[in-house]
C-alpha positions in Angstrom: 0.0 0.0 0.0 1.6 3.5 -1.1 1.4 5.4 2.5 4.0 6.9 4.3 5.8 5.6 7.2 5.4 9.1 8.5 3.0 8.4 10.8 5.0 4.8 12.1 5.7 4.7 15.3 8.0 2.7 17.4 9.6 1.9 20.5 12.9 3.9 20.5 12.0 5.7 17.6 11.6 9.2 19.1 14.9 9.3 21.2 16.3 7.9 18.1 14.7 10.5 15.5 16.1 13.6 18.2 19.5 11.9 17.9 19.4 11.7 14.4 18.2 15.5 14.2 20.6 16.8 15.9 23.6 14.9 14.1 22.0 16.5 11.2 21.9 19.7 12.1 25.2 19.8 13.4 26.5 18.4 10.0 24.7 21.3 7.8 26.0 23.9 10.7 29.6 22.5 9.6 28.9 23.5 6.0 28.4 26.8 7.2 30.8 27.9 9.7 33.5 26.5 7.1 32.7 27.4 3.6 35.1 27.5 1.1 36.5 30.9 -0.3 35.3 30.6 -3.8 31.4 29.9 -1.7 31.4 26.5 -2.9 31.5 23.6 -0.2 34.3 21.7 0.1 34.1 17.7 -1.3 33.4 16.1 1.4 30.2 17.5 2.1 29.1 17.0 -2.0 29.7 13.6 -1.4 26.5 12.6 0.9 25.7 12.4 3.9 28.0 12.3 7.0 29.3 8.3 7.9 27.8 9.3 11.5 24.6 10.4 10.4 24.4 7.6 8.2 25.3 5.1 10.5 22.4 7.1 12.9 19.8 6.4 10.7 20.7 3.0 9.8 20.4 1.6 13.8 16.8 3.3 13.9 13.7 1.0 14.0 12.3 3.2 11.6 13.4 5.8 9.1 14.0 9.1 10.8 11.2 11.8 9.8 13.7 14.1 7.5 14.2 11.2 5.6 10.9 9.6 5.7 10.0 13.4 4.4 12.5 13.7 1.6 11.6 9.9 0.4 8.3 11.0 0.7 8.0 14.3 -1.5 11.0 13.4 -4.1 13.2 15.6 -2.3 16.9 16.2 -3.7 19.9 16.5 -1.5 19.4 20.2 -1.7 15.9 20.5 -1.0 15.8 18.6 1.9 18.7 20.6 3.4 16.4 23.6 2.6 14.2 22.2 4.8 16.5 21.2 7.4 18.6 24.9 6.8 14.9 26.5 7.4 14.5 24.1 11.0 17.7 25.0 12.0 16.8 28.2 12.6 13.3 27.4 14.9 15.7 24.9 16.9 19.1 25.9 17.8 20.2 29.9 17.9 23.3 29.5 16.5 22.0 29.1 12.7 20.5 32.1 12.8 24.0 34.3 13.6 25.6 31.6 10.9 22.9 33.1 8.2 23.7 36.6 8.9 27.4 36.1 8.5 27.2 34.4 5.5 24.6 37.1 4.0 27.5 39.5 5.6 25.1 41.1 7.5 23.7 40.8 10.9 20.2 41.8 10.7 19.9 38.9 7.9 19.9 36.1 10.5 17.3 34.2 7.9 17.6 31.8 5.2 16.8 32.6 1.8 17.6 30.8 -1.5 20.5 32.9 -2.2 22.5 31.5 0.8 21.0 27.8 0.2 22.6 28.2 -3.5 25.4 29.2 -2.6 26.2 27.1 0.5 24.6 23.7 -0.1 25.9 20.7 -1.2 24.2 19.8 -4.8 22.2 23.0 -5.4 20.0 23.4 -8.6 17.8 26.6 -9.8 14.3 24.0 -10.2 14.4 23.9 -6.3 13.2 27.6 -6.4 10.5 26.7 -9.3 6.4 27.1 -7.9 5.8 23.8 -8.8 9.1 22.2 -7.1 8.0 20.0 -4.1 9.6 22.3 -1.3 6.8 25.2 -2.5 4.1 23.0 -4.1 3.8 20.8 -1.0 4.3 24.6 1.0 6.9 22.6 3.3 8.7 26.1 3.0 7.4 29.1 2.4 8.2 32.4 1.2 8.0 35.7 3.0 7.4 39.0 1.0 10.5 40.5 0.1 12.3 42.2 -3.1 14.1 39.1 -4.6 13.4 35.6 -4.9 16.6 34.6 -4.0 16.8 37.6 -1.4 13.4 37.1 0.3 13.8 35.2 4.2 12.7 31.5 4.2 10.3 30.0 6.5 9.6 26.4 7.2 6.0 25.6 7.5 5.5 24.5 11.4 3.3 21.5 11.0 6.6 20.1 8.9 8.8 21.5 11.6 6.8 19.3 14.5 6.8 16.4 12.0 10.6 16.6 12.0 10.6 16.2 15.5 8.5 13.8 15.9 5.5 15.3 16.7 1.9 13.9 15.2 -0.9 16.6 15.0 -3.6 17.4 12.4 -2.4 20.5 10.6 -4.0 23.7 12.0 -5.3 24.7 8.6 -7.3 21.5 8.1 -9.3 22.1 11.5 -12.6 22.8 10.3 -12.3 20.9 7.5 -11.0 17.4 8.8 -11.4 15.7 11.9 -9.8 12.4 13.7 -12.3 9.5 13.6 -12.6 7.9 17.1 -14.1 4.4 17.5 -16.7 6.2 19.8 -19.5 3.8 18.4 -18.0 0.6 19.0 -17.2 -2.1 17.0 -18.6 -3.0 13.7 -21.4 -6.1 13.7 -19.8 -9.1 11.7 -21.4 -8.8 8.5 -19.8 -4.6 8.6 -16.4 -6.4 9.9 -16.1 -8.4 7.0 -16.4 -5.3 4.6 -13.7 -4.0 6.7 -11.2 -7.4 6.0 -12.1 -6.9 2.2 -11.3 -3.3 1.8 -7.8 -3.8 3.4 -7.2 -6.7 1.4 -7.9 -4.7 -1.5 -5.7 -1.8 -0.5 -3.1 -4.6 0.1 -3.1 -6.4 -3.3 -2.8 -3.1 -5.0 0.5 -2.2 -3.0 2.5 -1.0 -6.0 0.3 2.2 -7.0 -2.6 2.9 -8.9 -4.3 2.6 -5.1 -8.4 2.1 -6.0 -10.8 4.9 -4.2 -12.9 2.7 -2.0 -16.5 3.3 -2.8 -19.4 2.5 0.5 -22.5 3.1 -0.5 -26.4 2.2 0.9 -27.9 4.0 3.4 -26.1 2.9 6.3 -24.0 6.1 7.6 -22.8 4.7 10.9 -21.9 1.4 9.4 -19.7 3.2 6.7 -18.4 4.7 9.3 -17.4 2.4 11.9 -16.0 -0.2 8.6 -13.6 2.6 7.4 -11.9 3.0 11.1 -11.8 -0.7 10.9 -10.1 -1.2 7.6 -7.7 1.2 8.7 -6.6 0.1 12.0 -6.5 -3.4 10.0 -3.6 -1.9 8.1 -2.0 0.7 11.0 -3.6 3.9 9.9 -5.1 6.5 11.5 -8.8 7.6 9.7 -9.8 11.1 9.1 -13.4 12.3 8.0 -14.0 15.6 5.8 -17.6 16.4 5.3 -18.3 16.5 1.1 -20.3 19.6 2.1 -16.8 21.6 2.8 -15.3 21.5 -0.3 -14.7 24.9 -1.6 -16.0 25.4 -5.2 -13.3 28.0 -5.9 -10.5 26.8 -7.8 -7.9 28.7 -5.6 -9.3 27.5 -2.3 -10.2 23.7 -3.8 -6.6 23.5 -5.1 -5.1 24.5 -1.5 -7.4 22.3 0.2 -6.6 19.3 -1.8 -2.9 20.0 -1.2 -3.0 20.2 2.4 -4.7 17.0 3.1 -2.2 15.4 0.6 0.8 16.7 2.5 -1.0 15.7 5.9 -1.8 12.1 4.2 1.7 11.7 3.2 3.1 13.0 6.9 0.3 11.3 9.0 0.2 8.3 6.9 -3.7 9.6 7.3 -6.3 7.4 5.4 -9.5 10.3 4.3 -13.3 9.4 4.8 -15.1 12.0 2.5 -18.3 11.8 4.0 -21.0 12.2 1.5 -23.9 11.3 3.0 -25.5 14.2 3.0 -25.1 15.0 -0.1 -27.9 13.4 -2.7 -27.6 13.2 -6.2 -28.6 15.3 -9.4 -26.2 18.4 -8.0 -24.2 18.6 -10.8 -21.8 21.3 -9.5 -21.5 18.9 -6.6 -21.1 15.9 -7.7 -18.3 17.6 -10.4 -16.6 18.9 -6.8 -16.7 14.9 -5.7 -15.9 13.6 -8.1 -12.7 16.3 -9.4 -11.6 15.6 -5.4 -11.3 11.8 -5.5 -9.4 11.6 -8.9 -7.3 14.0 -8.2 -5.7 12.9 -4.8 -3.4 10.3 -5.1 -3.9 9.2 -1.7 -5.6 6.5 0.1 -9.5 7.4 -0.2 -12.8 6.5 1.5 -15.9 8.0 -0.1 -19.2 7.5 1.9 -22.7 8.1 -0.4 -26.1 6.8 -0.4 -25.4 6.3 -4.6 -22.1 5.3 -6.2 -20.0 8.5 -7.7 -18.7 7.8 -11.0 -15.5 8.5 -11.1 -13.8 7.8 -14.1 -9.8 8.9 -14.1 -9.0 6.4 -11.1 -9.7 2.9 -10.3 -12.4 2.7 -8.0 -13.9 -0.5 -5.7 -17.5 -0.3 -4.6 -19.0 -1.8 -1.6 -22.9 -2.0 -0.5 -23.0 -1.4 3.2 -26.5 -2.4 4.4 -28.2 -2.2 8.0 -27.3 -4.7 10.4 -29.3 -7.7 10.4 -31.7 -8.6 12.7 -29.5 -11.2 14.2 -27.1 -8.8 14.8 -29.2 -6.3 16.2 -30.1 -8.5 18.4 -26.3 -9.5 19.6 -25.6 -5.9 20.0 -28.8 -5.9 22.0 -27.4 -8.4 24.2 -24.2 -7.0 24.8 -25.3 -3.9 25.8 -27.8 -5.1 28.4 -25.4 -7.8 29.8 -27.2 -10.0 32.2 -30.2 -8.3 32.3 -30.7 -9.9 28.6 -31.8 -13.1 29.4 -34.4 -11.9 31.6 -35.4 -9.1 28.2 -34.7 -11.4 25.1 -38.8 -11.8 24.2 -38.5 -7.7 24.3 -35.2 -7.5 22.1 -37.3 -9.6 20.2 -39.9 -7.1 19.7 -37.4 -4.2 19.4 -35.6 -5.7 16.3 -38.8 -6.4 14.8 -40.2 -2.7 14.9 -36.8 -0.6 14.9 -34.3 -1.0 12.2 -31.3 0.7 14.3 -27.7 1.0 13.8 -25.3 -0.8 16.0 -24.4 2.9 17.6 -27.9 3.7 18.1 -28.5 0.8 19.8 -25.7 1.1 22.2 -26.9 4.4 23.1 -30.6 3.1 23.5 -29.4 0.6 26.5 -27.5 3.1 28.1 -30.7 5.6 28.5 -32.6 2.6 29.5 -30.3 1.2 32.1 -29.1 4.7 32.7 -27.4 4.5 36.2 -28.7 1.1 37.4 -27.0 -1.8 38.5 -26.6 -4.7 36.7 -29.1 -6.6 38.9 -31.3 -3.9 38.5 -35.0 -4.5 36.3 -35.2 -2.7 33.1 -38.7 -2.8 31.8 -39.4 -3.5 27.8 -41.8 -0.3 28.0 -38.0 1.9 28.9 -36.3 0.2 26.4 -39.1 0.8 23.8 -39.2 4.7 24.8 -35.4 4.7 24.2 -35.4 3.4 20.9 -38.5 5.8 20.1 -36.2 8.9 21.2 -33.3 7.0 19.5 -35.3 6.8 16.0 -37.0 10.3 16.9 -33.1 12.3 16.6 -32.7 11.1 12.8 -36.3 12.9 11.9 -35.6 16.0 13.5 -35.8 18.8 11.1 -37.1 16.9 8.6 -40.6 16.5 9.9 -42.8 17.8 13.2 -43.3 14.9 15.7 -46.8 15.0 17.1 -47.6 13.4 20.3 -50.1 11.0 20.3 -52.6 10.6 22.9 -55.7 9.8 21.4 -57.6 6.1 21.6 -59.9 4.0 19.4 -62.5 5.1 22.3 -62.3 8.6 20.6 -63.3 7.7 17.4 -66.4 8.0 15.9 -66.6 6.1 12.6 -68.9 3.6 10.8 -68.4 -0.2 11.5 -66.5 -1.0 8.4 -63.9 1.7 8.8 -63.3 1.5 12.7 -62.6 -2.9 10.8 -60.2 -1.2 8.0 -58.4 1.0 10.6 -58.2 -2.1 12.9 -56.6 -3.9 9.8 -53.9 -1.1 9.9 -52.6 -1.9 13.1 -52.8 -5.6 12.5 -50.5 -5.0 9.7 -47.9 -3.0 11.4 -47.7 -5.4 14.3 -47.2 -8.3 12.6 -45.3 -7.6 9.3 -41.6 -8.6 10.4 -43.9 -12.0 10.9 -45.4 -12.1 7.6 -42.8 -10.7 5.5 -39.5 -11.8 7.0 -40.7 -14.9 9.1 -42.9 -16.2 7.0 -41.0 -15.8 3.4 -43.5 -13.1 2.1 -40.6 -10.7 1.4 -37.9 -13.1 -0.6 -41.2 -13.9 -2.8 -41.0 -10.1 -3.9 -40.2 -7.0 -2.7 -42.9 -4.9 -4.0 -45.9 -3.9 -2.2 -44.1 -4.4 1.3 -44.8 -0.8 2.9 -48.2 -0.5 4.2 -49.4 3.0 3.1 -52.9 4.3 3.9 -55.2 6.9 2.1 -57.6 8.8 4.4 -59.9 10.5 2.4 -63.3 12.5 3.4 -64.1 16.5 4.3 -62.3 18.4 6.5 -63.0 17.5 9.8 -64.4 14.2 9.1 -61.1 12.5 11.6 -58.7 11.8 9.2 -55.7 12.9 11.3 -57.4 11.9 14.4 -57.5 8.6 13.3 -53.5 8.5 12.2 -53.0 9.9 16.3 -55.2 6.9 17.3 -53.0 4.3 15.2 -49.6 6.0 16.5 -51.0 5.5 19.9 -52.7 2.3 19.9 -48.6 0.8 18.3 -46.7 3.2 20.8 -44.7 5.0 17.8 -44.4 8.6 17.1 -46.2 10.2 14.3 -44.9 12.6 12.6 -46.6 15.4 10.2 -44.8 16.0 7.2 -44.7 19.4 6.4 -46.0 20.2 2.7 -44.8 23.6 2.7 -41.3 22.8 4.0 -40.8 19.6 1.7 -42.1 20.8 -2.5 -39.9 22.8 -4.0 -40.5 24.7 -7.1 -36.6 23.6 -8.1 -36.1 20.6 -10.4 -35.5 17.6 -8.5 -35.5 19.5 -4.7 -39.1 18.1 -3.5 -37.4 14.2 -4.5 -34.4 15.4 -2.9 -36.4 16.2 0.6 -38.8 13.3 0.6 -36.0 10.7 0.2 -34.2 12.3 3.5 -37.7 12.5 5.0 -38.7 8.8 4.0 -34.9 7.5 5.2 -34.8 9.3 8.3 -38.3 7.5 9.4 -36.8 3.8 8.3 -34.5 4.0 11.7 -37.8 3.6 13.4 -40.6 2.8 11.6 -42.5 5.8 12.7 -46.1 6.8 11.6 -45.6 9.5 8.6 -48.7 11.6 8.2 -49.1 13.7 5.0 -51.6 15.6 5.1 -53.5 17.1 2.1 -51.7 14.7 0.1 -53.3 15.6 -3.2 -51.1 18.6 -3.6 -48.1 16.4 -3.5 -49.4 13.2 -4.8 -51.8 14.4 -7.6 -52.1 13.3 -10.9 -49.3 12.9 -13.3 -49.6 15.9 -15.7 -49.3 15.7 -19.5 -45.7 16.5 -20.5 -45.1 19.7 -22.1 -42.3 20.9 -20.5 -39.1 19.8 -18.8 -40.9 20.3 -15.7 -43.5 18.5 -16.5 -41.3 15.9 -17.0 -39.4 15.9 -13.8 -42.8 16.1 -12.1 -44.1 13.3 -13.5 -40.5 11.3 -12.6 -41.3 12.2 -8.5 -44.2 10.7 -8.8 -42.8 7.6 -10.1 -40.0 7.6 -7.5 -42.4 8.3 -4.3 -44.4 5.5 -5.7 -42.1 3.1 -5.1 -40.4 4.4 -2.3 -43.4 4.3 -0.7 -43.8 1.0 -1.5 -40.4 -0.2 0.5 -41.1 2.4 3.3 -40.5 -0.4 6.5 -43.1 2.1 8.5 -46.8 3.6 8.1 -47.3 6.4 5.7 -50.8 8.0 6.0 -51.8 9.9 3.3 -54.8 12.1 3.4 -57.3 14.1 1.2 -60.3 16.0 1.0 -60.5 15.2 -2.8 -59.7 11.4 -3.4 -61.0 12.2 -7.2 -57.5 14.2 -7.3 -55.2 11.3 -6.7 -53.3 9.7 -9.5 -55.1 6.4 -9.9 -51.4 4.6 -10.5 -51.0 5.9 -7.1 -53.9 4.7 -5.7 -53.2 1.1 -7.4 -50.2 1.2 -5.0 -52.0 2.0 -2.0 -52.7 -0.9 0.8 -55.6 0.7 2.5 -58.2 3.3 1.1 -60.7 4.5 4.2 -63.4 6.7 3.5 -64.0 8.9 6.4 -67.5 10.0 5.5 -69.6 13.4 7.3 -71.3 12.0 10.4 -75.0 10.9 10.6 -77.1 12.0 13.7 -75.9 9.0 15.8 -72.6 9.4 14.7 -72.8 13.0 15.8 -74.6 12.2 19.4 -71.8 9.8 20.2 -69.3 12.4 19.3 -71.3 15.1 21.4 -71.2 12.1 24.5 -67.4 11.9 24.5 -66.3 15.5 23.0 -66.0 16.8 26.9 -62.8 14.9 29.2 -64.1 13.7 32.3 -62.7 17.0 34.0 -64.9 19.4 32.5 -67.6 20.7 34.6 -70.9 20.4 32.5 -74.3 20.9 33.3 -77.6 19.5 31.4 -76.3 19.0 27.9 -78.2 16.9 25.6 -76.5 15.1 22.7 -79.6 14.4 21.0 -80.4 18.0 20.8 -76.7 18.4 19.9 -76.5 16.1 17.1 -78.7 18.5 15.1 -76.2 20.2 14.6 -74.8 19.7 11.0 -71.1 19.6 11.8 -68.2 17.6 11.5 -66.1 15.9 13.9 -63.5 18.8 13.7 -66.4 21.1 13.7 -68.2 19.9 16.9 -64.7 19.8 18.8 -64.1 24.0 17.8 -67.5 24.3 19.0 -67.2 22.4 22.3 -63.6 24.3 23.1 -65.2 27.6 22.6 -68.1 27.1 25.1 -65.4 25.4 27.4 -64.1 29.2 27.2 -67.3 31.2 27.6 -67.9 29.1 31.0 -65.0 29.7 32.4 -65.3 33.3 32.0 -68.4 33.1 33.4 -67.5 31.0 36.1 -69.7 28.3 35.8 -70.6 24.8 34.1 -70.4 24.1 30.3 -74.3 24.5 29.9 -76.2 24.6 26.4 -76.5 27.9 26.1 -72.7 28.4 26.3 -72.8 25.6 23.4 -75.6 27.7 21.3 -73.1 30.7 21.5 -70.0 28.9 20.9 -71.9 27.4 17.4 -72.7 31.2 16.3 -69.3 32.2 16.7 -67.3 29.6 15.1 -70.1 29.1 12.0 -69.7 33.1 11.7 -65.4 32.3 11.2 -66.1 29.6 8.9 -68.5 31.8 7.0 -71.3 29.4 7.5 -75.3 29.6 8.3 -76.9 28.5 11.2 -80.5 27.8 11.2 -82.5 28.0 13.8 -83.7 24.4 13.5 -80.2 23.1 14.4 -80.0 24.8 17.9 -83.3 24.7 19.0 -83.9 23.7 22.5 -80.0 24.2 23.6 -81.4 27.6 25.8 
């Protein structure tokens, strides 16, 4: 594998590498206390390097880092005692009265390419040249002056620690690059032997040409945890850079892509460039990606959901999935300990509703068992909370979590849609059963998500419903904001769904979209390119829909508005239709919570009323308010008042007929 030993590190090898330093130092002080009179240096020191030094570097358990540097960069003789001139003068005093007396002047206690020309051993003019390694690389730079060969000389100070030994991430990457930790724990068995095959690949291709490493799939912490894997496997440390700091100006993109080089070649660094984030159909983006990977010649890790095709550099592409359920499980069990035994029908159920990573898990048993002994109970009701607030963090921003509270008692709904809505549930509970279990799934994968359309009026309890189902399978539900996720921008409204859709999987929450027909309508007639690319989100949602692992409720005041290859798709249609006089009496019996104070009210009277659901419970609310100010029970006056207010805001008449009797 083409890395560096820069970053090797041995017992010995430090005390050695200051040894070696010094010897070195000392040798190019030599050359310049004792030049010769013509400038030129006398022939021993042409000849190479001092038998000493030589003999220094040869007893060391590993290379010394000024050599391990000049190996590493193609340094000549003379450039890399340019470097070592320029470190002489941050490390012993002495060098810096030596450059002012060969400058013949005191105040000129500074290298500069003039003296280096005319005082080292093997100099050459192409050392000076912007695209030699000493200023390409920046392992010296230049400070303003008149000249080139007159302006002072600096040595770049994450080179200088490197000489000495010392390992840190270069001060100019912070912000860009950061030190992966193995903060997640290991990786499950089927992520460890991705690990074992990306190091053996990196291993077979030893002599150059080293393949960018491809994991793709939608498992981020996986990707992760099997690139710090590969790379320990091998003796390298792993940096991450986000795909989302990459500088689209040339200038910046070009320093940027030389400073992780140099850092690569003196960390023996291996780079994770972290794209998960990042969907495709960016152009700009992907051009940014893509112009990064083939241009570094160093060891590379590139994390996506999709492959990036990257054509001037070999590439190697692995599919990183979820853990399996059986692994799940075993992480399960080793984070619990000994209470597992007394849990395993509850990891059971866990595993079969939450799809988490190994991390997530991890962090899941520790908020359940929090600070208890190990002796101590842990309920399956803690654990399932901690997986819900575990799922819940990959959702955030993407849609509003609504608690649900509500219970099948609270709906009021016609016998054959209280059966369908019942079917819902049964689905949900039992689909790791059906699918998994029970072969359903290897038969085909299509038509696996379970997907609901509610359709009815406004009001008819629609969404009421979708709380009832959250609550009645203890997941959250979440609203998916309409406003938040279309986009009038090619491609954008895909783009959000698919982060809305994958950030649900973790947990297979309940995802509510409400007024679905302004999302979901019905495929236009293409005219246009955006007709085009409108038409082609329908066709993804569809199927992603279809492999969605939770509950997506979809609902509609206008079914007719639906595409019908949509609705083809669709598990469960349930009709929520206005509410009959019954149906409104039993909604007028349990609108008030057993707190309220009420006084003679009459749901038959009530049900006269020709309102919905959503209707009845504005009304209720209202009078709830007009008691209170008035200090007394919810009567049916308070009821008759409320009605007059909230038709009057919905611009609707009441006739006398359907509050008689409430006074």
């Amino acid at each position: 594998m083409v890395v560096a030993d820069a970053g090797t590190v041995r017992p010995g090898w430090h005390e050695a590498n200051q040894r070696y330093l010094s010897a070195a130092l000392a040798e190019l002080r030599s050359v310049l206390e004792h030049p010769s009179d013509s400038g030129v240096p006398e022939p021993r020191e042409r000849e190479g390097e001092d038998p000493e030094t030589a003999q220094l570097a040869a007893s060391m358990p590993a290379p010394p880092a000024l050599e391990q540097l000049a190996r590493a960069f193609g340094l000549s003789r003379f450039e890399r005692d340019v470097v070592l001139l320029c470190a002489g003068i941050e490390l012993e005093a002495t060098f810096a009265s030596l450059c002012g007396a060969a400058h013949g002047d005191p105040e000129r206690g500074h290298p500069t390419f003039g003296l280096a020309l005319a005082t080292l051993p093997g100099a050459h003019w192409s050392a000076l040249a912007p695209t030699s390694a000493l200023r390409h690389w920046r392992l010296v730079e230049l400070r303003p002056g008149d000249t080139l060969t007159g302006s002072p000389l600096r040595i770049d100070e994450r080179v200088l620690h490197h000489l000495t030994g010392v390992q840190h991430l270069d001060e100019n990457l912070v912000g860009f690059v950061q030190a992966v930790e193995a903060g997640g724990g290991p990786p499950v068995p089927s992520h460890r032997e991705v690990a074992e095959r990306v190091a053996e690949v990196w291993g077979r291709t030893g002599g150059g040409g080293l393949p960018v490493i491809q994991l793709t799939g939608d498992e981020g912490a996986g990707k992760r945890a099997i690139a710090l894997a590969a790379c320990r496997r091998i003796g390298h440390d792993l940096y991450r850079m986000p795909a989302s700091v990459l500088p689209s100006g040339a200038h910046e993109f070009d320093a940027l892509l030389r400073l992780w080089t140099r850092e690569s070649v003196l960390s023996g660094g291996v780079l994770l460039l972290d794209a998960e984030e990042h969907g495709a159909g960016d152009p700009a983006r992907d051009a940014l990606l893509r112009r990064f990977a083939e241009e570094l010649g160093r060891p590379l890790i590139v994390a996506s959901r999709e492959r990036l095709d990257i054509v001037h550099r070999p590439t190697v592409a692995f599919e990183v999935s979820r853990p399996t359920r059986a692994e799940q499980h075993a992480v399960w069990v080793e984070t619990l300990g000994p209470r597992a035994g007394r849990l395993n029908g509850q990891i059971d159920r866990l595993t079969a509703q939450f799809d988490l990573d190994a991390p997530a898990i991890r962090a899941a048993g520790l908020r359940a068992v929090g600070g208890s002994h190990e002796e101590d109970e842990v309920s399956g009701d803690v654990l399932w909370g901690a997986c819900r607030v575990q799922a819940r963090q990959r959702l955030e921003g993407h849609a509003r979590c609504l608690e649900p509270t509500a219970t099948w008692d609270d709906l009021v709904l016609p016998a054959s849609q209280l059966a369908s809505l019942r079917a819902i549930e049964m689905h949900v509970r039992h689909r790791i059963q059906v699918h998994e279990t029970w072969g359903f799934a290897a038969r085909s994968n299509r038509g696996l998500g379970i997907t609901a359309l509610f359709s009815g009026p406004s009001g008819t309890g629609k969404t009421l419903a979708a709380d009832v189902l959250a609550h009645a399978l203890e997941l959250d539900l979440y609203h998916v904001d309409l406003s938040a996720v279309v986009s009038k921008y090619i491609g954008e409204t895909e783009k959000n769904l698919r982060r809305v859709f994958d950030a649900a999987e973790s947990g297979g929450a309940v995802l509510l979209f409400d007024e679905a027909d302004a999302l979901f309508g019905k495929r236009s007639e293409v005219r246009d390119s955006h007709d085009r690319y409108a038409n082609l989100e329908v066709s993804y949602l569809l199927q992603r829909m279809e492999a969605y692992r939770g509950l997506a409720i979809l609902t509609t005041n206008l079914k007719s508005a639906l595409d019908e290859a949509f609705e083809r798709r669709l598990r469960f249609r349930v009709a929520f239709p206005f509410p009959d006089a019954t149906q409104r009496a039993a909604i007028w019996d349990r609108i008030f919570p057993d707190e309220t104070d009420t006084e003679g009210l009459d749901p038959e009277k009530l049900a006269r009323l020709n309102a919905t659901g959503g209707t009845i419970r504005n009304v209720a609310l209202h009078a709830a308010f007009l008691a209170a100010d008035e200090g007394a029970p919810v009567r049916m006056v308070h009821l008759r008042d409320a009605a007059r207010t909230v038709y009057a805001q919905l611009e609707r008449s009441l006739t006398d007929g359907e509050t008689r009797g409430w006074a």
